[in-house]
N, C-alpha and C positions, 0 to 999 in steps of 0.2 A: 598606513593602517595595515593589519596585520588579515590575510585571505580570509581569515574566518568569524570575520566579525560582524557582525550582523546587520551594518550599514558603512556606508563610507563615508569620508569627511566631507565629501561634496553631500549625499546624501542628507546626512548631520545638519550640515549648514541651512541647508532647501526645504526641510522635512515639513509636509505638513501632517500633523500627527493626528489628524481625525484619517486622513488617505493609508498612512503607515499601519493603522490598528484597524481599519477597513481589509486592506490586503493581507495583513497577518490572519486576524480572524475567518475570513472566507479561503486560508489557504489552512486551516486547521489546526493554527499555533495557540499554545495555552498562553493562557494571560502573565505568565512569567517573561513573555518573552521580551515584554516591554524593559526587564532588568537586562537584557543583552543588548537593548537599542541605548539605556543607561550611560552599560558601560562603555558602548565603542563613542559616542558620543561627548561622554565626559573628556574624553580625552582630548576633542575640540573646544571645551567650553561649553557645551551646548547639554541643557537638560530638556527630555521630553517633554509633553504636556500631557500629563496622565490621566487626567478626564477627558478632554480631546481625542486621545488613543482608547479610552475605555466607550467615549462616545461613538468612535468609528467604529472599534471590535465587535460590539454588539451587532450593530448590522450586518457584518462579513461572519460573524460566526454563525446567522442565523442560516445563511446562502450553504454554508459548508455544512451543517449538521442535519444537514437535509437524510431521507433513506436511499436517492438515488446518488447522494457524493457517498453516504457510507459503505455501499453495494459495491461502487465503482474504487472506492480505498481500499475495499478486503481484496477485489479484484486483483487488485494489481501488490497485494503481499503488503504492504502497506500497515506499520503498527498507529491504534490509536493512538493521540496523545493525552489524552484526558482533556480535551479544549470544551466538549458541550459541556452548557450549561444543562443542571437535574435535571429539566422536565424537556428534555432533548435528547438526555442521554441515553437510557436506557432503549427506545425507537434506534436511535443510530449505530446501537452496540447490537440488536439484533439484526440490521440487516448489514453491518460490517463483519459479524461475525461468518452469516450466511455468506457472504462475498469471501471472505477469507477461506474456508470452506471447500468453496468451486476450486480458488486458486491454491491448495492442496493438494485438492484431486488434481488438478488439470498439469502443478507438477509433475506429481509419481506416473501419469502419463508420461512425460516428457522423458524421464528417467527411464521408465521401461522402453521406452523409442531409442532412447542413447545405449540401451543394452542390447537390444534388438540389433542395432545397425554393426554394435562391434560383435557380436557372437555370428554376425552373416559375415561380415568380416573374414573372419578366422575360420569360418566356413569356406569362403572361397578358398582359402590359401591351402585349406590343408589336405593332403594325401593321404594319410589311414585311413582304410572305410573303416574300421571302430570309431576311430575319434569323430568325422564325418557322421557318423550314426550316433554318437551322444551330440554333437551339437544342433543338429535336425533334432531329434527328443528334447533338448533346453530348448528351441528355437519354437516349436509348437509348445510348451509349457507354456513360455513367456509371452503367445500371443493369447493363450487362452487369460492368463490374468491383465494382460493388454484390453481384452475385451471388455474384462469385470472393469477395470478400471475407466474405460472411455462410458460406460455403462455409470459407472458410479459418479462421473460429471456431469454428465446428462440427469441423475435424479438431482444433486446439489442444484445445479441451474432451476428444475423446474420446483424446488421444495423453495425456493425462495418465499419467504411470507409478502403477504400485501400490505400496503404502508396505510396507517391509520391515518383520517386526509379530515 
């Protein structure tokens, strides 16, 4: 079987498909994905059971479409994939949004930390007091918008909305 398939032939063979659409679902896989369990599975002989898998999904998508899996998916850069169902989506798209958000901000921190550390760099190394005096001038710039920026995660974190319960 080929690495990228989306179950293996032992898997195939063993599968129970309410467990399989159970874990797909609470792992926030759209319901197409049962055509990739299809195809790697065909190739053993073995056809899903697509009520069984649509019986399991339902319960694991409900566990993942939650606002504290969607907070914690934008967290971590994380794209939807379109898996909630309507009257789930729209809740999980605003606090995955807000989570994606934070984890913007909390990049371009990151980035300005990784510029920070090569401009001190280049500071130590170098000998002209001119050049010395513009990289101390970029090196206080970069912490003033360092500021804004640890400033601007900190409002993302606490604008997080409250999840309708």
């Amino acid at each position: 079987m080929a690495g990228c398939a989306s179950m293996s032939e032992k898997d195939c063979l063993t599968a129970n498909w309410q467990d399989q659409g159970y874990r797909d679902g609470r792992d926030g896989l759209p319901l197409s994905r049962i055509e990739d369990h299809r195809e790697a599975c065909g190739k053993v002989g073995i056809v899903p059971d697509a009520r069984q898998y649509q019986t399991g999904r339902a319960i694991g998508i409900r566990e993942y479409c939650t606002p504290d899996r969607a907070l914690e998916e934008g967290r971590q850069g994380r794209p939807y994939r379109n898996a909630c169902p309507a009257n789930l989506e729209r809740q999980f798209l605003q606090f995955h949004q807000a989570g994606k958000r934070i984890y913007d901000a909390e990049q371009y921190v990151d980035s300005l930390n990784s510029q920070s550390r090569q401009l001190q760099q280049q500071l130590d190394k170098e000998k002209s007091t001119s050049k010395r005096k513009q990289l101390r001038n970029e090196l206080r710039d970069l912490d003033r918008r360092l500021q804004r920026a640890r400033d601007d995660v900190a409002r993302q974190a606490s604008s997080v909305p409250t999840p309708a319960r």
